[in-house]
VOGU-3710 file (C-alpha; in Angstrom, 3 decimals, decimal comma):
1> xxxxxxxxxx> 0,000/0,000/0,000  1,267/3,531/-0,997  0,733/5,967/2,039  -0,036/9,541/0,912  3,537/10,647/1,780  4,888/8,049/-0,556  3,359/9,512/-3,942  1,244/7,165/-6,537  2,768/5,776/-9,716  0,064/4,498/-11,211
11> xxxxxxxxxx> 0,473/1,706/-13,856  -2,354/1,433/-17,024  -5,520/1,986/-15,286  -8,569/-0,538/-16,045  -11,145/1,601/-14,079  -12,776/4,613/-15,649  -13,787/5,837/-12,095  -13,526/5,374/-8,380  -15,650/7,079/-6,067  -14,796/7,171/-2,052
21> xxxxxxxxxx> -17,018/8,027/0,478  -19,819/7,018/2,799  -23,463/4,621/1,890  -25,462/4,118/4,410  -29,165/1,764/4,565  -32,076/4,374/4,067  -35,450/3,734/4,915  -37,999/4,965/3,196  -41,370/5,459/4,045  -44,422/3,728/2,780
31> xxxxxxxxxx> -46,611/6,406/2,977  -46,403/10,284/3,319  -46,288/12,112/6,248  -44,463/12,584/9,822  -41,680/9,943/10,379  -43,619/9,625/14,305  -46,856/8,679/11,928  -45,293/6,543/9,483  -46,013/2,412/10,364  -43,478/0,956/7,953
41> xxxxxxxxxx> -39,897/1,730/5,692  -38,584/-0,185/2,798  -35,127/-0,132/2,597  -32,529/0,876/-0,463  -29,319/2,350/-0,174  -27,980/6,351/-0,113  -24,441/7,529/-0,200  -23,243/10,230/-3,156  -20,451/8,807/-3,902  -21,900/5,449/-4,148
51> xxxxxxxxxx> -24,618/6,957/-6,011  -22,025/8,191/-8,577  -20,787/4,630/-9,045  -23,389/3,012/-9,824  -24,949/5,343/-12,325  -21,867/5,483/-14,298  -21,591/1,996/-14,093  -25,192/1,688/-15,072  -24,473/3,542/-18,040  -21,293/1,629/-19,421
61> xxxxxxxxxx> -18,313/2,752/-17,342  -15,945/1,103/-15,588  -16,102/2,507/-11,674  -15,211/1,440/-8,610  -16,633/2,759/-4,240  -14,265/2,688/-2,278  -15,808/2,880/1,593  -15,729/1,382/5,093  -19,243/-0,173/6,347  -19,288/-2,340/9,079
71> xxxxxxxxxx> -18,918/-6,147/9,410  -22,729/-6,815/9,842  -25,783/-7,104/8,375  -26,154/-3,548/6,705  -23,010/-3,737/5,559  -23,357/-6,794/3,374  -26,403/-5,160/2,187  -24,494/-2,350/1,070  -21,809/-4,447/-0,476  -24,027/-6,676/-2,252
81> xxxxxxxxxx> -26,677/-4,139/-4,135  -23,630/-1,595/-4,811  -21,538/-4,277/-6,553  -24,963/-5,310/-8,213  -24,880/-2,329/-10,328  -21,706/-3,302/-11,968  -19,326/-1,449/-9,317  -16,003/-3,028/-8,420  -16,268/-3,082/-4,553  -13,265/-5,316/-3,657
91> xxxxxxxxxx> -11,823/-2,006/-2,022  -14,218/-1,766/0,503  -13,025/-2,393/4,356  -15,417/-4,286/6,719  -15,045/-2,774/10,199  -15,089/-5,556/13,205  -16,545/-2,840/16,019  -18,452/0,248/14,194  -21,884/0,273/12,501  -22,630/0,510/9,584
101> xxxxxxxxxx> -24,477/4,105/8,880  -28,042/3,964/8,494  -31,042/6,779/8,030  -34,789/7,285/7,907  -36,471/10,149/5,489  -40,198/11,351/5,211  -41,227/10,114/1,578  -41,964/14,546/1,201  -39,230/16,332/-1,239  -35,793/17,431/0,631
111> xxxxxxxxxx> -36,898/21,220/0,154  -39,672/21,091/1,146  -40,242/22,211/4,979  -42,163/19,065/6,093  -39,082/17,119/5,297  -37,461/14,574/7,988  -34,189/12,948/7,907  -33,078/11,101/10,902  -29,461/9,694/10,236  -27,601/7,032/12,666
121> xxxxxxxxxx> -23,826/7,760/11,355  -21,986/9,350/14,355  -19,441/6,822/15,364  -20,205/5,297/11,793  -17,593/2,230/10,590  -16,875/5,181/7,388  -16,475/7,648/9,828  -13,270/6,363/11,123  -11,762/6,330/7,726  -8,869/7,879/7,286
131> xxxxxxxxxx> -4,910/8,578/5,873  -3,529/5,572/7,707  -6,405/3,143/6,503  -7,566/3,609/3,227  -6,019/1,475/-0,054  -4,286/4,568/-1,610  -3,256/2,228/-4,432  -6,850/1,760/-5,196  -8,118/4,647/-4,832  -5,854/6,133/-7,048
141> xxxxxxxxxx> -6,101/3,540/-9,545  -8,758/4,881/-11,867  -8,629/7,846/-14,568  -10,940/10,173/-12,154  -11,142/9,829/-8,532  -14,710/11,502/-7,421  -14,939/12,915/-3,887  -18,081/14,908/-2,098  -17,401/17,785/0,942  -19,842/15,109/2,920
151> xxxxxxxxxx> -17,368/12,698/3,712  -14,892/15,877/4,892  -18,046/16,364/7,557  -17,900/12,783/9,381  -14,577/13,120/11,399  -11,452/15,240/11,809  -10,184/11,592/10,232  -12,226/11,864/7,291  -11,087/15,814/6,856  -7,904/14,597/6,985
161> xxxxxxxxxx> -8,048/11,754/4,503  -9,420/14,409/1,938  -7,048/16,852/2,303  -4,340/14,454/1,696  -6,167/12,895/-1,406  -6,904/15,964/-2,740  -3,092/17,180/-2,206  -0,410/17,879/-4,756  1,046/14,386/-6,044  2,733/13,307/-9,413
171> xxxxxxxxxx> 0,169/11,085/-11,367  -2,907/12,108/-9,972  -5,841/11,410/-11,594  -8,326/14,039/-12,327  -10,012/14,750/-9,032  -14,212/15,694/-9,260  -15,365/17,115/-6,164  -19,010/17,448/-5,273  -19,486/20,506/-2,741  -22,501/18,802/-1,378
181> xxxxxxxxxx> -22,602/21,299/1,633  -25,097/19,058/4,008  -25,498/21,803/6,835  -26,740/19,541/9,801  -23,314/17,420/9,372  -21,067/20,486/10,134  -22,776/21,584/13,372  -20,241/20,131/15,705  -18,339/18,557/13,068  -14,379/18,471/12,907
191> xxxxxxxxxx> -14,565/21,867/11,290  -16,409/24,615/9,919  -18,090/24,648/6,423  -15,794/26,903/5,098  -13,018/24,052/5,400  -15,001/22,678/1,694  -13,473/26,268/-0,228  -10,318/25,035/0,376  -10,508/21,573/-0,514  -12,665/22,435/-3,784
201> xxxxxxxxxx> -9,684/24,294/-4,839  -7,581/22,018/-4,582  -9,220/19,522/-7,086  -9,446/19,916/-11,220  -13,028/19,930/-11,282  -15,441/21,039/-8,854  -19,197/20,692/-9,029  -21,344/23,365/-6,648  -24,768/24,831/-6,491  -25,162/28,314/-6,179
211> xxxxxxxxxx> -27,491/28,320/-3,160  -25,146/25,861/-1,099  -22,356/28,141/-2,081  -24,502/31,157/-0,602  -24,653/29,169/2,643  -21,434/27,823/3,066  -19,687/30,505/2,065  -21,916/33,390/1,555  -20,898/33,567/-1,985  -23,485/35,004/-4,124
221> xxxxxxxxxx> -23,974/34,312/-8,108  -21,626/32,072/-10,298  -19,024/34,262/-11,407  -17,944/35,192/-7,999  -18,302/31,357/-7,226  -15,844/30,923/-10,138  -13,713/34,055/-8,817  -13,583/32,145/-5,358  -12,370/29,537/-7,168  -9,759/30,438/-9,157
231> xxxxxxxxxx> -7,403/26,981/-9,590  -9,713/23,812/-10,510  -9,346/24,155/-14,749  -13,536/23,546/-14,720  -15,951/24,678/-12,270  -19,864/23,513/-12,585  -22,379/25,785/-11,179  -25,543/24,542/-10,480  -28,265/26,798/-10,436  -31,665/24,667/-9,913
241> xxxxxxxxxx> -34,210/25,691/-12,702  -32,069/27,571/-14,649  -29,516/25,286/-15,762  -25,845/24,746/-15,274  -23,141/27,041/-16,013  -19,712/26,299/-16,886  -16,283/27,675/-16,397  -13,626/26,067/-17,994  -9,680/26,872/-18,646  -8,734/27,661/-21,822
251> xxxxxxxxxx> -5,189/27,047/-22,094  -3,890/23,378/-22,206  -0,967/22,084/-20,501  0,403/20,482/-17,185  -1,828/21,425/-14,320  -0,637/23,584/-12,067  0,036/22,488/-8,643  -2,448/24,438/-7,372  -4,702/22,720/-9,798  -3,899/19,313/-7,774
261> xxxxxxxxxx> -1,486/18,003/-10,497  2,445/18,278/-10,762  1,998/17,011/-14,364  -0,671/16,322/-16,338  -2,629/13,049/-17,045  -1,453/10,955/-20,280  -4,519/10,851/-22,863  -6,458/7,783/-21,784  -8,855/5,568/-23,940  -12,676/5,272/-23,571
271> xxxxxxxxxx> -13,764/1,452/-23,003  -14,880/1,996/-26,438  -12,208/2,938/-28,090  -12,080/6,517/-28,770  -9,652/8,689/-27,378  -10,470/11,111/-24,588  -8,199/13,216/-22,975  -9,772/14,164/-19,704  -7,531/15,969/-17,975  -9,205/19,874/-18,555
281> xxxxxxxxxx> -7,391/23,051/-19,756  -4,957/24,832/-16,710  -5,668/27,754/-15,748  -2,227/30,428/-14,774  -1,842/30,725/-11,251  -2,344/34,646/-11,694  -5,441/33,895/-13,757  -4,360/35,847/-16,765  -6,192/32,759/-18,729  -9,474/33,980/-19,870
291> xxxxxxxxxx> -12,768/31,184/-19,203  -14,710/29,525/-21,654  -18,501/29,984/-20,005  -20,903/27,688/-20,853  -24,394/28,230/-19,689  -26,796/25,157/-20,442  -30,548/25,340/-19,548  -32,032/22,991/-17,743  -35,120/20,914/-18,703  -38,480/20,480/-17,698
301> xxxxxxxxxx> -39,303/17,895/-15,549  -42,282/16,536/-13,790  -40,724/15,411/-10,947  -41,384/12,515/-8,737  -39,244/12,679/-6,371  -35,672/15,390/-5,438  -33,469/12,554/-3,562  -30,018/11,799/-5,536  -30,656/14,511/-8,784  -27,259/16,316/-7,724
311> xxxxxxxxxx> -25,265/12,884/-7,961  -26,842/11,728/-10,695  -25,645/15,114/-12,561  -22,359/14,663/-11,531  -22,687/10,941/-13,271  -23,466/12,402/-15,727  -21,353/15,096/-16,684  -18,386/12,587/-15,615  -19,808/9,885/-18,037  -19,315/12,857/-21,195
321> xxxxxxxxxx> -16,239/13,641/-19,899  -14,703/10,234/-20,057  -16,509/10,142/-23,593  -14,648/13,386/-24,679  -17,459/15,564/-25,579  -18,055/19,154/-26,068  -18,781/20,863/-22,660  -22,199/21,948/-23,366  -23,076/17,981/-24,027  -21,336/17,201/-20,507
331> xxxxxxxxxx> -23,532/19,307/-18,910  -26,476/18,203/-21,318  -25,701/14,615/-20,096  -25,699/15,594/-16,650  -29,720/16,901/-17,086  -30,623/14,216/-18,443  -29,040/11,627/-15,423  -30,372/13,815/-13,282  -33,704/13,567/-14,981  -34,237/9,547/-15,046
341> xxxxxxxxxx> -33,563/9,909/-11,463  -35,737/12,610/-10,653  -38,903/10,735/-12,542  -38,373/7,950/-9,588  -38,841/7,441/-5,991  -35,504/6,478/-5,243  -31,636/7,910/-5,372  -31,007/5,589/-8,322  -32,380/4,382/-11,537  -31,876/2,875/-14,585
351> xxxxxxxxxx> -30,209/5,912/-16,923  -31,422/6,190/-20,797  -29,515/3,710/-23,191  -26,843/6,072/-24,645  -28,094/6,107/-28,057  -31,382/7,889/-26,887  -29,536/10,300/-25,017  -27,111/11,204/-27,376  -29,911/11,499/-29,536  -31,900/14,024/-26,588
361> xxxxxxxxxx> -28,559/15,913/-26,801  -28,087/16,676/-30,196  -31,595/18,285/-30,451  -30,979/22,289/-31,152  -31,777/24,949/-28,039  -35,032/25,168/-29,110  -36,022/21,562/-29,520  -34,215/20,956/-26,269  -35,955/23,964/-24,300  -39,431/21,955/-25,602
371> xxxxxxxxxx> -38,478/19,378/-23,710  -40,499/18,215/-20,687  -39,852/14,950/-19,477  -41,913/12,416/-16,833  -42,204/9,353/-15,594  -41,112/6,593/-18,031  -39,468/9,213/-20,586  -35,991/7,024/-20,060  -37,434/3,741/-22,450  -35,016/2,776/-24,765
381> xxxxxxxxxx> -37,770/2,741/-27,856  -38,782/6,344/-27,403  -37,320/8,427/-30,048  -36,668/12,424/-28,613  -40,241/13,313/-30,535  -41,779/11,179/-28,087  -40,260/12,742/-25,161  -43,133/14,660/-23,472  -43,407/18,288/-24,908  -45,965/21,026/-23,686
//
């Protein structure tokens, strides 16, 4: 095992992604209303970075969780429907004495104010994850190593861990780094909220919303999101109904160290065959480097339920990326995941077949801002005229 003082030379990856980071059992409800009221849960499984796996491996891609859940029931649970999805879980540690994390949510949207989530993760078997126990060889084995600002919220260990994955390091793969500010984990938590600014710069690309920036950080609108933000080469700004905009570096080259890189990524190859380079554009440290801004609109969606859209984007616009596309399809991509999952009950789903959405993506702004989609819209045999429109 490489510790993270001892650097990572990484031989010809076979994984398109690994994702690190906490699942936990949910429960959901079986029918609305106050969790004191509700009689009965079905379980399924929550976690964002798991989440992230197993959509991209749902839709082709080679990826990989790497986690700690503990040696009991739960934990199997987690193992087994994860690794059901296609995700390579063999770097997974089983921990002899702490839980496994678990949580309970009212079946009402996560906005909305009658919302409940009750989560059993303090002293969580992935809370005690950290520098001195986690398979560094692994987790740097794939082309992108996705990380989330939740798992920096579990345990000074945890904080820790991230701040050394997301350090400086020859052969680095592209780190993606989900802000996922998740307020009630920070009160009391190794650090303050601010603590995710510093590792998002740190990383190459960086998803956020603009309302969790707001709270975290009190940051307010995407370009000063972007200005706060200077190093990572792209920076994805979420912005609910309105879309998705996009900053990305214009000038290629080594990444900077800043960046997260000490030299840049060799061009890898898609399992398909085609080249994609995925390590984005450097920006200068003094930020002479003008942006290429992308703003995508977002669709219309007739939504079933808001658990797991945000991770499901991030699948998304990760799944493009490996692909090599144009930005504006990335973030295209990243609607649509988001979409299949938001037209279901749960935090994950089967995505489109990539032939329909490719086809969905093509369409020209004003075919795409027809668009409405619902319930069923991902089914393979539906051409994009049959998508829902007003």
């Amino acid at each position: 095992m490489s510790g993270p003082a001892g650097g990572t030379a990484r031989a010809a990856t076979t994984t398109d992604v690994v994702c690190l980071g906490e699942s936990m059992v949910t429960f959901l409800p079986s029918q609305p209303g106050r969790l004191a009221d509700v009689p009965s849960f079905g379980r399924g499984i929550g976690g964002a970075e798991s989440n992230v796996a197993c959509a991209l491996a749902a839709a082709g891609h080679r990826a990989a969780w790497v986690g700690r859940v503990g040696a009991d029931g739960f934990g199997d649970h987690l193992v087994e429907t994860i690794g059901g999805y296609g995700v390579d879980t063999s770097a997974v540690r089983r921990d002899p004495v702490r839980p496994t994390g678990i949580y309970f949510r009212t079946a009402t949207d996560r906005g909305a104010g009658a919302h409940e989530v009750a989560y059993y993760r303090a002293g969580s078997a992935a809370s005690a994850m950290s520098p001195t126990n986690v398979p560094y060889e692994e987790v740097f084995a794939g082309r992108v190593l996705h990380l989330s600002g939740i798992t920096a919220a579990l345990s000074a260990d945890c904080l820790e861990l991230l701040r050394e994955l997301t350090a400086p390091r020859p052969g680095r793969p592209l780190v993606s780094f989900d802000v996922n500010h998740r307020p009630h984990l920070w009160r009391g938590g190794p650090a303050d909220a601010s603590v995710l600014l510093e590792l998002a710069r740190r990383c190459d690309l960086v998803f956020v919303g603009e309302d969790e920036a707001e709270e975290a950080w009190g940051i307010v609108g995407a370009e000063a999101i972007r200005a706060a933000l200077p190093e990572p080469s792209v920076v994805v700004v979420k912005r609910g109904s309105a879309g998705a905009t996009v900053f990305s570096g214009l000038r290629p080259g080594p990444r900077s160290s800043n960046a997260g890189g000490a030299e840049s990524a060799p061009a890898s190859r898609s399992r398909e065959g085609e080249g994609a380079e995925i390590a984005p554009a450097s920006r200068s440290k003094e930020g002479g480097e003008a942006d290429t801004v992308t703003p995508v609109p977002a669709l219309r969606v007739d939504v079933v339920a808001a658990v797991g859209a945000g991770d499901a984007f991030a699948a998304g616009f990760l799944s493009a990326t490996l692909r090599g596309l144009p930005v504006r399809d990335r973030v295209r991509h990243g609607h649509l995941m988001a979409a299949a999952v938001l037209t279901v009950p749960g935090d994950l789903t089967e995505p489109p077949a990539r032939d329909h959405a490719d086809r969905l993506v093509a369409l020209g702004d004003e075919a795409w801002g027809r668009l409405r989609l619902g319930p069923g819209w991902t089914a393979a045999d539906r051409a994009p005229e049959e998508v829902r429109t007003p």
